[in-house]
C-alpha positions as CSV (number, residue, x, y, z in Angstrom):
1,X,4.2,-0.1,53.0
2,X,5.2,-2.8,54.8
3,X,3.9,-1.3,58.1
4,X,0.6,-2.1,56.1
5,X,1.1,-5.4,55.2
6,X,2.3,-5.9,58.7
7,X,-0.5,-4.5,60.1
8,X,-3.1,-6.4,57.9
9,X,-1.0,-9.3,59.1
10,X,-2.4,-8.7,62.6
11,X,-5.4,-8.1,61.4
12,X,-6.0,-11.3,60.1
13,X,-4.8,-13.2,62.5
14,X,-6.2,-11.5,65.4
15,X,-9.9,-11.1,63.4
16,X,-9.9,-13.9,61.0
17,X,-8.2,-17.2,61.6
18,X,-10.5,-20.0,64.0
19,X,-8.9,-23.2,64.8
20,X,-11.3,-26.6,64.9
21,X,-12.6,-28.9,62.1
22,X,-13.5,-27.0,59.0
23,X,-15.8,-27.9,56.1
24,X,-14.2,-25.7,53.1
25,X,-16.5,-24.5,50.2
26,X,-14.3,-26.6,47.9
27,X,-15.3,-29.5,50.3
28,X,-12.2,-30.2,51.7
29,X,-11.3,-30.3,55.3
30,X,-9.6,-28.1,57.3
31,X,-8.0,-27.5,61.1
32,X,-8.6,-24.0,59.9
33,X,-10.5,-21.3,58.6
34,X,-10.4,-17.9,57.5
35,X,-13.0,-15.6,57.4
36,X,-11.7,-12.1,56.1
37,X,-14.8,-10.4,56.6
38,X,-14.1,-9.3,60.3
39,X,-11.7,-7.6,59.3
40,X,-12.0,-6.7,55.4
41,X,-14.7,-5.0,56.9
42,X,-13.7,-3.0,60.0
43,X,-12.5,0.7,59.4
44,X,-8.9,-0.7,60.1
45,X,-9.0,-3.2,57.3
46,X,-10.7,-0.8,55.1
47,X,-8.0,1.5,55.2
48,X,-5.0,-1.2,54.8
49,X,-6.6,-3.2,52.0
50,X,-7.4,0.1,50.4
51,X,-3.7,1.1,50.2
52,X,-2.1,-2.0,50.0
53,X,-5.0,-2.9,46.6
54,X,-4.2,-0.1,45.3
55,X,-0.5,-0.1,45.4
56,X,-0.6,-4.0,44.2
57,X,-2.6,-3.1,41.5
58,X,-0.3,-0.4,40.5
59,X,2.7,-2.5,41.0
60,X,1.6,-5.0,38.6
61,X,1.1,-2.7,35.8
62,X,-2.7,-2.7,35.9
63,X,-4.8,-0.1,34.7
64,X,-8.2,-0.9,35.6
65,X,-11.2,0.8,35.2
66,X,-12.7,-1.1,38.1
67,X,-12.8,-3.5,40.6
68,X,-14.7,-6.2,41.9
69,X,-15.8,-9.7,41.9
70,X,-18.0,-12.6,43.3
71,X,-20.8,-10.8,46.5
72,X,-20.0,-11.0,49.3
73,X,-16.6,-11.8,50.0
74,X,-15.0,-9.3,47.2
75,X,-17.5,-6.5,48.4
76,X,-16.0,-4.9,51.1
77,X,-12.2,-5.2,49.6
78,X,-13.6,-3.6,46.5
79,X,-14.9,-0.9,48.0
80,X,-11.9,-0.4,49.7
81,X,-9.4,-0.3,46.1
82,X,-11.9,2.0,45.2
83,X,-11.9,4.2,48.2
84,X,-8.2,4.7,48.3
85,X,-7.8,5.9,44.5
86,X,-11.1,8.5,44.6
87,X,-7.7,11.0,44.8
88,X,-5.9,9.4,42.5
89,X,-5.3,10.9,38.8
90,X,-7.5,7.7,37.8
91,X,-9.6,6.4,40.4
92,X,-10.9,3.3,39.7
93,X,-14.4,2.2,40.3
94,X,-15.9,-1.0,41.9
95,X,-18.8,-3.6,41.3
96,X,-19.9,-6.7,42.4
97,X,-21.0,-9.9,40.7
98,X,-23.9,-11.8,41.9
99,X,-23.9,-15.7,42.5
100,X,-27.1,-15.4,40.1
101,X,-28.9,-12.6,37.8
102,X,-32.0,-10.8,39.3
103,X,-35.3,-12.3,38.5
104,X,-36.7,-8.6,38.9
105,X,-36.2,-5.0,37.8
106,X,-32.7,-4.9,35.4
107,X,-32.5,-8.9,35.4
108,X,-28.4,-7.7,36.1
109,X,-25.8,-10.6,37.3
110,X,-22.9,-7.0,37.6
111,X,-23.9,-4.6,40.0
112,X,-22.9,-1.2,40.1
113,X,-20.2,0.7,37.9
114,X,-19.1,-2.1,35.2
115,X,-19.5,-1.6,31.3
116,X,-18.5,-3.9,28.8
117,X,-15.3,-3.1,27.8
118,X,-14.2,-2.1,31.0
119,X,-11.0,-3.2,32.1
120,X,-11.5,-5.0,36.0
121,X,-9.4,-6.6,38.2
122,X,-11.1,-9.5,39.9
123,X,-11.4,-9.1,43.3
124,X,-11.2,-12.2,45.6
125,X,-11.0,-12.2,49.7
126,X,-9.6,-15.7,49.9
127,X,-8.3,-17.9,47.2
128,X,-8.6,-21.5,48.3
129,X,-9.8,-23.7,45.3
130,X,-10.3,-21.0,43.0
131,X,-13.5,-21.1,41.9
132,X,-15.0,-17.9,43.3
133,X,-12.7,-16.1,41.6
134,X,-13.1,-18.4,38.5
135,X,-16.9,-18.0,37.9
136,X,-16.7,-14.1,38.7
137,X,-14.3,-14.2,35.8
138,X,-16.6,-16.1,33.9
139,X,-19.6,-13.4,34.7
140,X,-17.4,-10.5,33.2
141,X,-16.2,-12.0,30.0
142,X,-19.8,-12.5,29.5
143,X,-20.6,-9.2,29.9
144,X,-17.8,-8.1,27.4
145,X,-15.5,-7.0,30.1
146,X,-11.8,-7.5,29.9
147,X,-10.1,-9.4,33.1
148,X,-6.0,-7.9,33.5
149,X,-5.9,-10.3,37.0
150,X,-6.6,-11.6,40.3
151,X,-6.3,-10.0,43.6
152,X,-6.6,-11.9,46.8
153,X,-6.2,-10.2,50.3
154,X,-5.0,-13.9,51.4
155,X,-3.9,-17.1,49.6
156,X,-4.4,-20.3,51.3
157,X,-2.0,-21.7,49.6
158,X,-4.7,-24.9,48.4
159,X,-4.0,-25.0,44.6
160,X,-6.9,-22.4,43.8
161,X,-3.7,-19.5,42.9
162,X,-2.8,-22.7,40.5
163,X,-5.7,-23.2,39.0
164,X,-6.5,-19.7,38.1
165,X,-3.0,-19.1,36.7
166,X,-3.9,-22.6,34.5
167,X,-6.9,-20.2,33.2
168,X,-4.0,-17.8,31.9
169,X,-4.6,-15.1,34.5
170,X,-2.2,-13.7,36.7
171,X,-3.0,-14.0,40.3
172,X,-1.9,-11.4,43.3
173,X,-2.4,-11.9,47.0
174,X,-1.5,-9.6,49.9
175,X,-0.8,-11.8,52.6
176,X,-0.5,-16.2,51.8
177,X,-2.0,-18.8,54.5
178,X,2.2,-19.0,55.3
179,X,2.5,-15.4,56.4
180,X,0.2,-16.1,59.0
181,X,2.1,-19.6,60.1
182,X,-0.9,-21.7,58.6
């Protein structure tokens, strides 16, 4: 699949990467920025995140029962996992964790097919401090769901892959900030 990879590559770089002065979530600065969304969420991206998730997933030994992690950025990548295993002898399912439970109806801060118990992969776009990722974990554990890893569609490379290994989780990306010649 490295066509794939290739291909996200392009992707990304084409879709996702601005040059300037860039204020980070984390707070640091940056002379760039990456937005996956462009492309996690064209029909291109959606197919080669979809494969390449799946196969990662698979590759590291990971059975999940579904995917997902911190709206909106894990969202559309989620979707994707989950798309490209509805054939598969286990599909695996996807959900999304809100920044904050619902005031209203179900008062839910996991959306969509998550149970405790479940075993998830968390789902991350971009990994840059870590703490998307981190408080998604967080918000599943709660719940009573087990967490077997971290997968990132792009590491920047900014100690956030660190941090989250620190936590005693391992951490997969398909593409680093490097791969891109950031």
């Amino acid at each position: 699949m490295s066509g794939d990879r290739d291909a996200l590559l392009a992707l990304l770089h084409d879709r996702s990467v601005q040059h300037g002065d860039f204020l980070l979530a984390s707070g640091a600065r940056s002379s760039y920025y990456i937005d996956c969304r462009p492309s996690t969420m064209s029909a291109t991206g959606q197919r080669l995140i979809g494969r390449l998730g799946r196969d990662a997933i698979a590759g590291a030994g990971w059975t999940p029962d579904a995917v997902g992690g911190l709206t909106m950025g894990a969202d559309p990548v989620a979707y994707a996992i989950a798309a490209a295993t509805a054939d598969d002898a286990t599909p695996i399912d996807a959900f999304a964790v809100r920044k904050a439970p619902k005031d209203h109806g179900t008062g839910r801060r996991i959306e969509g097919n998550f149970a405790p118990g479940h075993r998830v992969v968390v789902i991350e776009d971009v990994i840059t401090s870590g703490g998307s990722a981190l408080d998604a974990v967080a918000a599943v554990r709660a719940e009573g769901g087990d967490v077997l890893g971290v997968l990132a569609v792009l590491d920047r490379q900014a100690g956030g892959r660190e941090r989250i290994e620190a936590a005693g989780l391992r951490v997969l990306s398909l593409v680093t900030a490097a791969d891109l010649g950031l």
